[in-house]
DRENDRENZA-367720 format. One record per residue (C-alpha): residue number from 1; residue in three letters; x, y, z. Coordinates in steps of 0.25 Angstrom, whole numbers, plus 5000, padded with zeros to 4 digits. Layout:
// DRENDRENZA-367720
num:NUM; residuo:ALA; X:X; Y:Y; Z:Z $
...
//
This chain:
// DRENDRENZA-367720
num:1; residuo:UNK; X:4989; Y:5125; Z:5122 $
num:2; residuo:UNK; X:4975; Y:5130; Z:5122 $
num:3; residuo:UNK; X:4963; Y:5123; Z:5125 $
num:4; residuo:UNK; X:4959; Y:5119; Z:5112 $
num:5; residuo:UNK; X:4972; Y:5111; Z:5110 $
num:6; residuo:UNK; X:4970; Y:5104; Z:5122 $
num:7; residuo:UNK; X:4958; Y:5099; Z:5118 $
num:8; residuo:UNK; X:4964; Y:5095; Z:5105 $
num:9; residuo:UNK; X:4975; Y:5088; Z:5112 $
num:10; residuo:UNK; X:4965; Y:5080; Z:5121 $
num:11; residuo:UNK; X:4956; Y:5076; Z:5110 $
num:12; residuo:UNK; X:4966; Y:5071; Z:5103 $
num:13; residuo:UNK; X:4973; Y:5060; Z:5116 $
num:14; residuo:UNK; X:4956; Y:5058; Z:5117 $
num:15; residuo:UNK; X:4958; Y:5054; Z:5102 $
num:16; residuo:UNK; X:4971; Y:5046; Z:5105 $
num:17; residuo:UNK; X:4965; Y:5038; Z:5118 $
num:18; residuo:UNK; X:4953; Y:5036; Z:5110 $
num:19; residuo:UNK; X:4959; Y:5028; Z:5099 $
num:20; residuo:UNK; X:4969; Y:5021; Z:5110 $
num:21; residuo:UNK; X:4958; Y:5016; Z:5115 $
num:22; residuo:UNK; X:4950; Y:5012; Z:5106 $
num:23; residuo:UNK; X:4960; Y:5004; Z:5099 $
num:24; residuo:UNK; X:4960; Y:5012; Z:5085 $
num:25; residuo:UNK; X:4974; Y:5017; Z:5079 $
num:26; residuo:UNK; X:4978; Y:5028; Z:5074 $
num:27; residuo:UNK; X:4977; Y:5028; Z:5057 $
num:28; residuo:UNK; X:4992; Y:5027; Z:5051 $
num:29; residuo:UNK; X:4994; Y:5037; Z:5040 $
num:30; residuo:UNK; X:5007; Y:5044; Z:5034 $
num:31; residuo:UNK; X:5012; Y:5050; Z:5048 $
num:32; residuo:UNK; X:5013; Y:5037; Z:5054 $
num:33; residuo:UNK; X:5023; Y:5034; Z:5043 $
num:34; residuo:UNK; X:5038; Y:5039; Z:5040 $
num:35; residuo:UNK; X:5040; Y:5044; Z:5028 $
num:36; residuo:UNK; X:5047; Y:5033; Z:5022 $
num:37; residuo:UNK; X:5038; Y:5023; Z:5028 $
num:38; residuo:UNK; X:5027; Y:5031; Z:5021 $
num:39; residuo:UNK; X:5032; Y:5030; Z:5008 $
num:40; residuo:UNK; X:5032; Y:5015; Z:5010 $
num:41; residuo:UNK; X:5019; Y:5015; Z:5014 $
num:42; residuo:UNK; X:5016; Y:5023; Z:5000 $
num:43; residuo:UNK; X:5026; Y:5015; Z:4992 $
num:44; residuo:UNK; X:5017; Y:5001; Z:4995 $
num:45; residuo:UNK; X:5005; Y:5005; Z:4989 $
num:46; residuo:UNK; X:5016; Y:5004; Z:4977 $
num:47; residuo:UNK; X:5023; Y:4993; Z:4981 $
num:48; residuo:UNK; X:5010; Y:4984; Z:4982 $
num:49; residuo:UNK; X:5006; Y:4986; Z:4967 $
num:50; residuo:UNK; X:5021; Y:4984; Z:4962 $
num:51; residuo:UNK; X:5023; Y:4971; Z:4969 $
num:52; residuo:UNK; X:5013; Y:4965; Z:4961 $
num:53; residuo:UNK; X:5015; Y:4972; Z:4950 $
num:54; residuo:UNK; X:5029; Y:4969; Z:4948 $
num:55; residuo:UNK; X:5028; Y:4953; Z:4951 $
num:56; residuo:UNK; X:5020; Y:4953; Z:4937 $
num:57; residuo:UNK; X:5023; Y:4962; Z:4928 $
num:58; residuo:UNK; X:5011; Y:4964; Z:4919 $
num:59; residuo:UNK; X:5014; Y:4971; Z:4908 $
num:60; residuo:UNK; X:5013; Y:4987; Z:4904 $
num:61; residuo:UNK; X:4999; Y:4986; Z:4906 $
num:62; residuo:UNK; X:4999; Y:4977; Z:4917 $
num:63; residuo:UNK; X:5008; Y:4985; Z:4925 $
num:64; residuo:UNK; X:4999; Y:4997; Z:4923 $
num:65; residuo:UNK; X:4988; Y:4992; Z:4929 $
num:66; residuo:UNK; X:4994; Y:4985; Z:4940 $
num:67; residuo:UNK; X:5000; Y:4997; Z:4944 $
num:68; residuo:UNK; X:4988; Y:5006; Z:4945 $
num:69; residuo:UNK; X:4980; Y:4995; Z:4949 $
num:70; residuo:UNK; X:4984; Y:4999; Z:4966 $
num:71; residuo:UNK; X:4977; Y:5015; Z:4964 $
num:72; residuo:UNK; X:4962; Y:5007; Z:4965 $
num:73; residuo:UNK; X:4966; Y:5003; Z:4978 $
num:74; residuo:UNK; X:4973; Y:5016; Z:4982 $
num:75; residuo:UNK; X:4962; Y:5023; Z:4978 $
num:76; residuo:UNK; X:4952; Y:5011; Z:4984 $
num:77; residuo:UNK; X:4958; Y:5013; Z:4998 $
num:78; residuo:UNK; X:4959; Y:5029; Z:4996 $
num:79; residuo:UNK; X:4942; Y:5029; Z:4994 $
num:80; residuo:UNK; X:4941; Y:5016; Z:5006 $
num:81; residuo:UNK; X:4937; Y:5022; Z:5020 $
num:82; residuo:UNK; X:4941; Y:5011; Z:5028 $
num:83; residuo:UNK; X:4956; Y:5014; Z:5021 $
num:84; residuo:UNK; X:4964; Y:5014; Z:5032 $
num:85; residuo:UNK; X:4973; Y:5029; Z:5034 $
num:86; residuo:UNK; X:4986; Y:5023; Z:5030 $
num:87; residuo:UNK; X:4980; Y:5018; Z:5016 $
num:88; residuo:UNK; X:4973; Y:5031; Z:5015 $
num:89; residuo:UNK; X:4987; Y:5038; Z:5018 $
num:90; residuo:UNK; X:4995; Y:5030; Z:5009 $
num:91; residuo:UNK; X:4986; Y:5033; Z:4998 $
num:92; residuo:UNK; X:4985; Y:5047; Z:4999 $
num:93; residuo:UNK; X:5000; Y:5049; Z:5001 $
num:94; residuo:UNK; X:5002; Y:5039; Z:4988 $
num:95; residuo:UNK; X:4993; Y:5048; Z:4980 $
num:96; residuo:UNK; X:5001; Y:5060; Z:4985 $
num:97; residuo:UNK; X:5015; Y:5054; Z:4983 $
num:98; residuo:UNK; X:5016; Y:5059; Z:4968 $
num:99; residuo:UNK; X:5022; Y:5048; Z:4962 $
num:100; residuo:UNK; X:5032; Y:5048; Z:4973 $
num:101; residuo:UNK; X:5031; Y:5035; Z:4979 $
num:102; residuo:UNK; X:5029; Y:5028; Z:4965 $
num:103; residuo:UNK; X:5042; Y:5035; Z:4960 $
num:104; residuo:UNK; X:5050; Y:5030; Z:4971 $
num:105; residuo:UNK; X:5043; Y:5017; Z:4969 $
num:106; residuo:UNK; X:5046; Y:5016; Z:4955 $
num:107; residuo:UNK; X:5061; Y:5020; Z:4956 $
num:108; residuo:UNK; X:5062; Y:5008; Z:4967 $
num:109; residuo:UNK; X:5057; Y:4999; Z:4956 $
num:110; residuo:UNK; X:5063; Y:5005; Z:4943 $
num:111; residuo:UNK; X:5073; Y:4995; Z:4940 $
num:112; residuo:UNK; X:5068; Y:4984; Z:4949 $
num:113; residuo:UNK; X:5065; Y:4970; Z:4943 $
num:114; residuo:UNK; X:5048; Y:4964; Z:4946 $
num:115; residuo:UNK; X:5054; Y:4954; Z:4956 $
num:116; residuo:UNK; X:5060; Y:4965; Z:4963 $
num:117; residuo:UNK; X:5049; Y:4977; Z:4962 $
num:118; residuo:UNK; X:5040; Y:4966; Z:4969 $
num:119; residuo:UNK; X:5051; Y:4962; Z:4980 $
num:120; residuo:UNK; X:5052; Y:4978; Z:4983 $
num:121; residuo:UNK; X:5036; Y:4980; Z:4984 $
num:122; residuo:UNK; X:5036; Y:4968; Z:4994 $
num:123; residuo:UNK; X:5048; Y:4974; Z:5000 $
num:124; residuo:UNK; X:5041; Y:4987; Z:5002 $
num:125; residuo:UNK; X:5026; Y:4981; Z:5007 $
num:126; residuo:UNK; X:5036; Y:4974; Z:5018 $
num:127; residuo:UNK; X:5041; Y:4988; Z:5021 $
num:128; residuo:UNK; X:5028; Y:4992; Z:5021 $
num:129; residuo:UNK; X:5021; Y:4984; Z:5031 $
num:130; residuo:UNK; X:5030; Y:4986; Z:5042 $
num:131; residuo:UNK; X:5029; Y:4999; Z:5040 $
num:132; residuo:UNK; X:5013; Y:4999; Z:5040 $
num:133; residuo:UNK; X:5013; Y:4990; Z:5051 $
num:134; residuo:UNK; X:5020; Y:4998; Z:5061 $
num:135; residuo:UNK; X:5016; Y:5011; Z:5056 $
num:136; residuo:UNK; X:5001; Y:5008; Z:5054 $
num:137; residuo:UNK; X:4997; Y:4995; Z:5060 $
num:138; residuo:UNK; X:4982; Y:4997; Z:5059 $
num:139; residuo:UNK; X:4982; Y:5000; Z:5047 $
num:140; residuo:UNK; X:4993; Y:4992; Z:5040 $
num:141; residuo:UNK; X:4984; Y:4981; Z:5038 $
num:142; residuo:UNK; X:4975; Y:4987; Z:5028 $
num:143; residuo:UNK; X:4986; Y:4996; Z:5022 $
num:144; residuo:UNK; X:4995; Y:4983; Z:5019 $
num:145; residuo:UNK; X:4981; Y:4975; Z:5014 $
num:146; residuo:UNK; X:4978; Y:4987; Z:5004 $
num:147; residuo:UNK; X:4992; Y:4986; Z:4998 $
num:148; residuo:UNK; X:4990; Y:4971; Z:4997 $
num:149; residuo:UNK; X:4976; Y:4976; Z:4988 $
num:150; residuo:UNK; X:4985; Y:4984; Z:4980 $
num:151; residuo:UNK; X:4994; Y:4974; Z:4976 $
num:152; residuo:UNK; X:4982; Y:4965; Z:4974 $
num:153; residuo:UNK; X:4976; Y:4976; Z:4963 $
num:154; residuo:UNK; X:4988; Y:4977; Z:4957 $
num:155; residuo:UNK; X:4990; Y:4961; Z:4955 $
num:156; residuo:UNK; X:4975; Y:4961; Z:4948 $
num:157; residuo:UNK; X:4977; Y:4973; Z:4939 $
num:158; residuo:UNK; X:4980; Y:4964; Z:4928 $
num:159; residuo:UNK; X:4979; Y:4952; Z:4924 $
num:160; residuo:UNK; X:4993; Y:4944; Z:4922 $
num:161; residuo:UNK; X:4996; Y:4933; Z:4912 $
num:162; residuo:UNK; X:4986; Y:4937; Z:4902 $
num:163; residuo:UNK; X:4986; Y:4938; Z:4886 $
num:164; residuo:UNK; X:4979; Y:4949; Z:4879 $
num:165; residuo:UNK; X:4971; Y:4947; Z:4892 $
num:166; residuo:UNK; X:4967; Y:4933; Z:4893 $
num:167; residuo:UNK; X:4971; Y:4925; Z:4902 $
num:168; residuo:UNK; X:4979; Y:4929; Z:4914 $
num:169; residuo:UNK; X:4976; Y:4929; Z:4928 $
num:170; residuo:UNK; X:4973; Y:4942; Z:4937 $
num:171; residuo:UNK; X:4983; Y:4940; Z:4947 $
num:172; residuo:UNK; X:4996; Y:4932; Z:4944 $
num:173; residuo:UNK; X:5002; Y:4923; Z:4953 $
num:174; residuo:UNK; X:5015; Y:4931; Z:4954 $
num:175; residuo:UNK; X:5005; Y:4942; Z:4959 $
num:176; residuo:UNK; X:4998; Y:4933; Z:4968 $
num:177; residuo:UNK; X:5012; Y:4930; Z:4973 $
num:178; residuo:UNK; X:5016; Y:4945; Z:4975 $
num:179; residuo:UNK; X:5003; Y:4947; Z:4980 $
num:180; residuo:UNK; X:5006; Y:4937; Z:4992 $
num:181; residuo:UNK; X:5019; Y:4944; Z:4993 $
num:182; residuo:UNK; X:5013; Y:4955; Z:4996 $
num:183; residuo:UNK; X:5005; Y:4953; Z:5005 $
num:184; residuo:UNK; X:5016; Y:4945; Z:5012 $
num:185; residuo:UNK; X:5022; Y:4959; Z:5012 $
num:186; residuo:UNK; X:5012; Y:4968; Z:5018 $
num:187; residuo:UNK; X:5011; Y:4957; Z:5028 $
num:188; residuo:UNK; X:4997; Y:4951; Z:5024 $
num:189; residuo:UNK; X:4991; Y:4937; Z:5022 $
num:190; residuo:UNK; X:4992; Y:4935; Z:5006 $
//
């Protein structure tokens, strides 16, 4: 060992005791995570725009824009500084995944039902937060609260129950419902 890597490796425990001591936490990112857990972590920022999505079908139209109407807050959140390291992670691995994620997304909900597309996204922000919570505790809360911010884009893409675009409200109440499942989800008050 030379002296230089000495000094590396005391700088460093300095570093550590510093941030023991102060009470900060390390910032969770992808290494903190298996590689599955990671993909769930990835597949949530789906789930929380199909559980809404699904629960009120809006048409081809409808459907469309709900289902970009989660990139503004992706891209939003990329762009925030005070975006926490595992949103900014997330993100940057969801761009990179190629469609993967989305794929395997889609093939899970192929042939499945509304009713059951909206069971499986809850099932999967459940999933989600236990594995936020004990992965990335500090930061769990402002990751679960920005898929909650998804979900709530998606419900006011659209506006549901109108005609030729009269009348109609901009959240249903079978959103509004999903909306307080999901957050029941993620752990959060609705």
């Amino acid at each position: 060992m030379t002296l230089g890597d000495l000094i590396l490796v005391i700088k460093q425990h300095e570093d550590f005791a510093r941030t023991l001591l102060s009470g900060e936490t390390a910032m969770a990112n992808k290494n903190d995570f298996t590689p599955e857990e990671w993909t769930k972590v990835l597949e949530s920022i789906i789930a929380a725009g199909i559980a809404v999505s699904a629960v009120a079908p809006s048409g081809w139209w409808g459907t469309f824009k709900e289902a970009v109407a989660g990139l503004p807050a992706l891209a939003a959140a990329k762009r925030d500084p005070k975006s926490n390291e595992l949103i900014k992670a997330a993100i940057a691995d969801f761009e990179r995944s190629k469609d993967g994620n989305i794929l395997a997304m889609r093939e899970r909900f192929a042939h499945a039902e509304p009713t059951e597309c909206v069971q499986r996204s809850l099932a999967s922000l459940r999933e989600v937060t236990v594995i936020v919570d004990a992965k990335a505790p500090g930061e769990s809360a402002a990751f679960k609260t920005w898929l909650r911010e998804i979900s709530q884009k998606v419900a006011e893409a659209t506006v549901e129950g109108s005609f030729l675009g009269f009348g109609g409200v901009r959240v249903s109440d079978a959103e509004t419902a999903t909306l307080r499942d999901i957050s029941k989800a993620l752990g959060m008050a609705s």
